[in-house]
C-alpha positions, 0 to 999 in steps of 0.5 A: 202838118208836117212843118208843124211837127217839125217845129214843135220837135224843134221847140221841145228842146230847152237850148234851141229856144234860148238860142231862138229867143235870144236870136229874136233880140239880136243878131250873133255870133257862134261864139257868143251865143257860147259865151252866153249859154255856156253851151259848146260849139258842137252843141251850139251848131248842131242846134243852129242848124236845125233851127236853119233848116226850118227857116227861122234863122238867117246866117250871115258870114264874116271871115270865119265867123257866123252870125245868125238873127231871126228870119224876116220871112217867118211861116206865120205859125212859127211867128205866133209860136215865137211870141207866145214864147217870149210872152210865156218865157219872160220870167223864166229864170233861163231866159231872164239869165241868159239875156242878163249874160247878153248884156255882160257879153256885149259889154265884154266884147266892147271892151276888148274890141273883139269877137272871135273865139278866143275872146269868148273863150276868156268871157265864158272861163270869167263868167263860170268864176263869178258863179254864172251858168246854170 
């Protein structure tokens, strides 16, 4: 009972979830995961961690950076919560901006053979000119 509560808490927040639905499609970065939410690294962190501690999340580390995928060994209750999600989400305009904001990222990224903070630093400060973020 206690790990449902836990992740029902976890779930009641709007960001955490799009972080987690977009960590379902592909592994990332700290600072992409800012690039495509908007979010900052405070902000970004302290929800990775919690997401972390209820082991839905993997971390990865290269040099100073972070990356973060989904966990393989999902309790089977966060899985069926996690698809739910993604059926019930997909046409909510958060999800459907931020997995857009995915594309144009990784295109950025491509483009500048990069990914640390400076380059998504940039990404963010173009993307916010072009009208995106919520």
């Amino acid at each position: 009972m206690k790990l449902t509560i836990e992740l029902m808490k976890a779930l009641s927040d709007p960001l955490r979830v799009r972080l987690l639905l977009l960590l379902a499609r592909k592994e990332l970065s700290v600072c992409q995961l800012m690039g495509i939410t908007g979010a900052s690294q405070p902000l970004i962190s302290r929800n990775l961690s919690i997401l972390k501690k209820l082991d839905l999340l993997k971390e990865r580390r290269e040099g100073k950076l972070r990356f973060y995928n989904l966990s393989t060994d999902l309790p089977p209750l966060a899985e069926e919560v996690i698809d739910a999600l993604k059926r019930h989400l997909e046409n909510d305009r958060a999800i459907k901006t931020d997995l857009a904001t995915l594309r144009e990222c990784t295109e950025f990224q491509k483009k500048v053979g990069r990914c640390d903070m400076e380059t998504f630093k940039e990404f963010i400060k173009r993307h916010r000119k072009k009208g995106g973020y919520l």
